[in-house]
C-alpha positions as CSV (number, residue, x, y, z in Angstrom):
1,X,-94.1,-5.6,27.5
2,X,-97.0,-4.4,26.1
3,X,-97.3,-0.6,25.3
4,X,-101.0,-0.4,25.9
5,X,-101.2,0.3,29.6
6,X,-105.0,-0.5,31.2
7,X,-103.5,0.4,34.7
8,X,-103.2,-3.0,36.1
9,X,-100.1,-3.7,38.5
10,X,-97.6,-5.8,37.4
11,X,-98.0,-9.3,38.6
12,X,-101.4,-9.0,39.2
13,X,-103.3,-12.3,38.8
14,X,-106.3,-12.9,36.4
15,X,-108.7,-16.1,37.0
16,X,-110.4,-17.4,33.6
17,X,-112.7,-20.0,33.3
18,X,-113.2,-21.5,29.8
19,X,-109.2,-20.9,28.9
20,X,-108.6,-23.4,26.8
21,X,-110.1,-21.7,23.4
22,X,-111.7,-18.9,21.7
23,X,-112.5,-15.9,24.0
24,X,-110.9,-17.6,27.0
25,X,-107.5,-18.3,25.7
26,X,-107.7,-14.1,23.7
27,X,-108.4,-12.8,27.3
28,X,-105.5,-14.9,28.8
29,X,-102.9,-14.0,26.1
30,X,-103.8,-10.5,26.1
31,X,-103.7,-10.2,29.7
32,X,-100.0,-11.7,29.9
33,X,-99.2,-9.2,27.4
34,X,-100.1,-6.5,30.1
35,X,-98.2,-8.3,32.9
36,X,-100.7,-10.0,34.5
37,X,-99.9,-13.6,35.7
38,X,-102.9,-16.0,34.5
39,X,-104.9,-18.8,36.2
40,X,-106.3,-21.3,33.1
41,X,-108.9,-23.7,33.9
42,X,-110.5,-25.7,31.4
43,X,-112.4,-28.9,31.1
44,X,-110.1,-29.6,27.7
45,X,-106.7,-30.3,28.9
46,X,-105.2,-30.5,25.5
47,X,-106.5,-26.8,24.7
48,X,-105.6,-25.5,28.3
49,X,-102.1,-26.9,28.2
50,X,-101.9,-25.1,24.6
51,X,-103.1,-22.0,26.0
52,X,-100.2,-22.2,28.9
53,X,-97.6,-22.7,26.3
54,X,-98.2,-19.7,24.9
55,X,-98.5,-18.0,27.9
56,X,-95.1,-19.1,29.7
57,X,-93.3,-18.5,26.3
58,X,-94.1,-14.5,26.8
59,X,-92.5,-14.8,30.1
60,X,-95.6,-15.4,32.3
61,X,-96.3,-16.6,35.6
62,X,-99.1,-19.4,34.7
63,X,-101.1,-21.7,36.6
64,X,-103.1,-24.4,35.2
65,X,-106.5,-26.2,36.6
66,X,-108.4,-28.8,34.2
67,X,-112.0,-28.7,36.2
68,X,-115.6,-28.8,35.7
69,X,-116.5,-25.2,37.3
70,X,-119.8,-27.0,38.0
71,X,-118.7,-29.4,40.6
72,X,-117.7,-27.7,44.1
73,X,-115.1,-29.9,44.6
74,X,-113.1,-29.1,41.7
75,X,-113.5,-25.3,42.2
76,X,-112.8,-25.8,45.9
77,X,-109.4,-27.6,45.8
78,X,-108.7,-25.4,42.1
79,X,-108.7,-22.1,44.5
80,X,-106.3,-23.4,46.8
81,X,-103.8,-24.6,44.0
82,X,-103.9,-21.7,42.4
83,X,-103.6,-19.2,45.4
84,X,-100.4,-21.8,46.2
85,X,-99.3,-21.1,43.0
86,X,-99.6,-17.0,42.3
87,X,-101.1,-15.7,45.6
88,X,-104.0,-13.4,45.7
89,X,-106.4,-14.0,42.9
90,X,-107.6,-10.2,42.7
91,X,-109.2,-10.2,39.0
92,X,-111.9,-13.2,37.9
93,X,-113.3,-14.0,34.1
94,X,-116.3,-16.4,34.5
95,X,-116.4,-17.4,31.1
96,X,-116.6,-21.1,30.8
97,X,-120.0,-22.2,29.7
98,X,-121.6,-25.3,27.1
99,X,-121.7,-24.4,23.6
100,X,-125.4,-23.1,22.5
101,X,-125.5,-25.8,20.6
102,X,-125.4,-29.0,23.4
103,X,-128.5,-30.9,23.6
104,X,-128.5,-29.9,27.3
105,X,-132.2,-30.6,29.6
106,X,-133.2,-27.1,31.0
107,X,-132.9,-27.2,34.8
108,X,-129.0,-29.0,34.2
109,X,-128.3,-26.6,31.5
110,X,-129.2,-23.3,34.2
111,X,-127.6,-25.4,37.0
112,X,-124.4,-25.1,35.0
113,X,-124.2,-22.5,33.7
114,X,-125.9,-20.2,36.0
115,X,-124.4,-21.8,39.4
116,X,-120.8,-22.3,37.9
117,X,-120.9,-18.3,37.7
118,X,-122.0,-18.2,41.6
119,X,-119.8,-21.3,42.4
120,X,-116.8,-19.5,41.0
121,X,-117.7,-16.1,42.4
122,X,-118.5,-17.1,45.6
123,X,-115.3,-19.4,46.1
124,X,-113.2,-16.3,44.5
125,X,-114.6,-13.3,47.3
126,X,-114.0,-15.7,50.1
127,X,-110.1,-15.9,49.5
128,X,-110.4,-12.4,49.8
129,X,-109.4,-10.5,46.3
130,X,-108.3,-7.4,48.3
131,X,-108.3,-3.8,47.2
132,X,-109.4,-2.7,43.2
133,X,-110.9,-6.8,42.4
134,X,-112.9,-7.3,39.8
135,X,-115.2,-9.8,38.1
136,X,-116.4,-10.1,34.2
137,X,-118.8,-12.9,33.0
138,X,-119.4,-13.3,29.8
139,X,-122.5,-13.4,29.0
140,X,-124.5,-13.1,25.5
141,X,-126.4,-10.6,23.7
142,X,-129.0,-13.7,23.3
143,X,-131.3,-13.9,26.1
144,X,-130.9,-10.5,27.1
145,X,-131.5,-8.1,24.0
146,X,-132.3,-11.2,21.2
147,X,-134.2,-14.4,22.2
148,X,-132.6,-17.7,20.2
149,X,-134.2,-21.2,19.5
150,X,-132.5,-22.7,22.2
151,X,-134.7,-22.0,25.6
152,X,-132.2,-23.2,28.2
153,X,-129.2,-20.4,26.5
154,X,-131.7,-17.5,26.6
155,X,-132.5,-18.1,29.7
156,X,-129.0,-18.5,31.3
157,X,-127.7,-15.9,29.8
158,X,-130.1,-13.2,31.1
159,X,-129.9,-14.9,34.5
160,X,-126.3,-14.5,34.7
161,X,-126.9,-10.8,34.2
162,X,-129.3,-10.5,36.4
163,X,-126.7,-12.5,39.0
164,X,-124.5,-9.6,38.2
165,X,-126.7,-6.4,38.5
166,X,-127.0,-8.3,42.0
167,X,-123.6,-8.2,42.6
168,X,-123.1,-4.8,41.3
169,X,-125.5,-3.7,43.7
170,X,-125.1,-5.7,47.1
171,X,-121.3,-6.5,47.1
172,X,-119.5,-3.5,45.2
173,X,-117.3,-2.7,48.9
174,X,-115.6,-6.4,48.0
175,X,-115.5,-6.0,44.2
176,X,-117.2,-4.8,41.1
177,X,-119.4,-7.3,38.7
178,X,-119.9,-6.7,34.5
179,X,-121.0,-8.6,32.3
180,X,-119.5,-8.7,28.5
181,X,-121.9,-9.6,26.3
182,X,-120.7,-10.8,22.6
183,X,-122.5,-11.6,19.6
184,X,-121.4,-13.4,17.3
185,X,-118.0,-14.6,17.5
186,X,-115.0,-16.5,15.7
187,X,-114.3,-19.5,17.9
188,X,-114.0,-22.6,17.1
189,X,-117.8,-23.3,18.2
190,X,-118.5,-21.5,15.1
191,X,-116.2,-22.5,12.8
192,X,-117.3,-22.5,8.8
193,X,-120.6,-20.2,10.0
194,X,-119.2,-17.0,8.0
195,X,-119.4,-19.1,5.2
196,X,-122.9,-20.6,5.6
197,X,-125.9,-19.5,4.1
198,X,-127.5,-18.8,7.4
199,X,-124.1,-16.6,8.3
200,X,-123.8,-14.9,5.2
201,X,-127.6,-13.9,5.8
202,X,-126.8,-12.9,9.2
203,X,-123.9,-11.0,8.2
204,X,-125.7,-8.5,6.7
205,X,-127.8,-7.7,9.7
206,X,-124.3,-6.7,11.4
207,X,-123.7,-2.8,10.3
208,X,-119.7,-3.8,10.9
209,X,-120.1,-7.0,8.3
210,X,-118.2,-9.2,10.5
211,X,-118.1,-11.5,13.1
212,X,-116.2,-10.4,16.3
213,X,-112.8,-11.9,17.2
214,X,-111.7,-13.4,20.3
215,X,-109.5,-10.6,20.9
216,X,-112.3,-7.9,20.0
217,X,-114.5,-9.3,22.8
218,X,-111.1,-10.1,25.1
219,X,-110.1,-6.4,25.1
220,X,-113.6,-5.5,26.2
221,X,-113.0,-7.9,28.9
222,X,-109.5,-6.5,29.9
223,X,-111.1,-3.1,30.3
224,X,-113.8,-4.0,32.3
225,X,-111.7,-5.9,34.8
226,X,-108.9,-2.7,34.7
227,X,-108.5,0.3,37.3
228,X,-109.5,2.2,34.3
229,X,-112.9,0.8,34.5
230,X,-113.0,1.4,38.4
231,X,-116.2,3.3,38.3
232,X,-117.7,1.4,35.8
233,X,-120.4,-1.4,37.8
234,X,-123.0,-3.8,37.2
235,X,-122.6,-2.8,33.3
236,X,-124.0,-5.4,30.4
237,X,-121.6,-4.3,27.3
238,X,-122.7,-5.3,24.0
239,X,-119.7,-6.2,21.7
240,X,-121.7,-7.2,18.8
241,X,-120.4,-4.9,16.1
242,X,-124.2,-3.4,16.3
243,X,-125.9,-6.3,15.9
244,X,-128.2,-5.5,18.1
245,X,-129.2,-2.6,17.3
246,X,-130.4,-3.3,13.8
247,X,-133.1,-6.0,14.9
């Protein structure tokens, strides 16, 4: 067991979306290191099932869903496995999401990534969470505080804040809404950018002088979804190493 102690209640069970990799498989192996049982969905099944590995080897309770979050089906019947398999689902990471870089059209590339956050939400609060549940999306310091190239990432990014700030404000007695917001990141998405031209440029810009890890923007995460955070709603938290505040 973990000596870092966020509050959370042993058992507890944690809901992340986007599992199988990078920022979704940091929050899930941190969070079993807390005691928390994990729910892992992921389109990948190769990468979920290695995240659920490493998560039963530390002596967690795991369930595992391989789903598109944007298809109400999938997230429908995914709910009811997974409240089969660990009960009450009473903390949610909506973290799943297309890579900045997929060719995506603009009204798909909002319908999926924006309604997969409402989809999941929505289909989460109705099974009832119960006392101290909480929600995180991840979100993206693009969109919101620096516009990017890609139109349809900008804009769902900022529109899943604004979802939040919603939720923050109109359904705070069920459960409190953050968003994290990382720049940029060491996942496999951008694997070999460091190294780049472009990143070594951009690298510069960052007053840290390095890109975030998974586990930098998964600890962020893990607080926001804690009873330590339990006043803390409707928040957008840059983890961007100051990115941000530079440009």
């Amino acid at each position: 067991m973990s000596t870092i102690d966020l509050g959370f209640t042993a058992g507890d069970a944690l809901l992340i979306t986007g599992a199988g990799s990078g920022i979704g498989r940091a929050t899930a192996l941190n969070a079993v290191a807390l005691g928390l049982s994990v729910s892992l969905w992921d389109l990948d099944p190769d990468g979920l099932s290695a995240t659920a590995e490493q998560a039963r080897s530390a002596g967690a309770a795991v369930h595992t869903w391989v789903a598109d979050v944007s298809d109400d089906a999938a997230v429908e019947d995914g709910f009811a496995d997974a409240g089969a398999t660990l009960g009450s689902i009473r903390l949610l990471h909506n973290n799943a999401g297309p890579a900045s870089s997929s060719n995506l059209p603009f009204d798909r590339a909002l319908e999926i990534c924006v309604g997969s956050v409402r989809r999941m939400t929505d289909a989460w609060a109705a099974a009832g969470p119960g006392e101290g549940a909480a929600m995180v999306a991840t979100t993206s310091v693009a969109g919101t505080l620096v516009g990017t190239d890609n139109a349809w990432y900008s804009a769902s990014k900022a529109a899943i804040m604004g979802y939040i700030r919603h939720l923050a404000a109109h359904r705070a007695a069920e459960f409190r809404s953050n968003g994290v917001a990382p720049g940029m990141t060491d996942t496999p998405r951008l694997a070999g950018f460091a190294g780049s031209e472009t990143g070594q440029r951009v690298l510069q810009r960052i007053p840290l002088r390095r890109m975030a890890s998974p586990d930098d923007i998964a600890w962020a995460t893990l607080f926001l979804l804690s009873p330590l955070a339990g006043y803390v709603n409707g928040v957008f938290l840059p983890v961007d190493g100051g990115w941000t505040v530079t440009q």
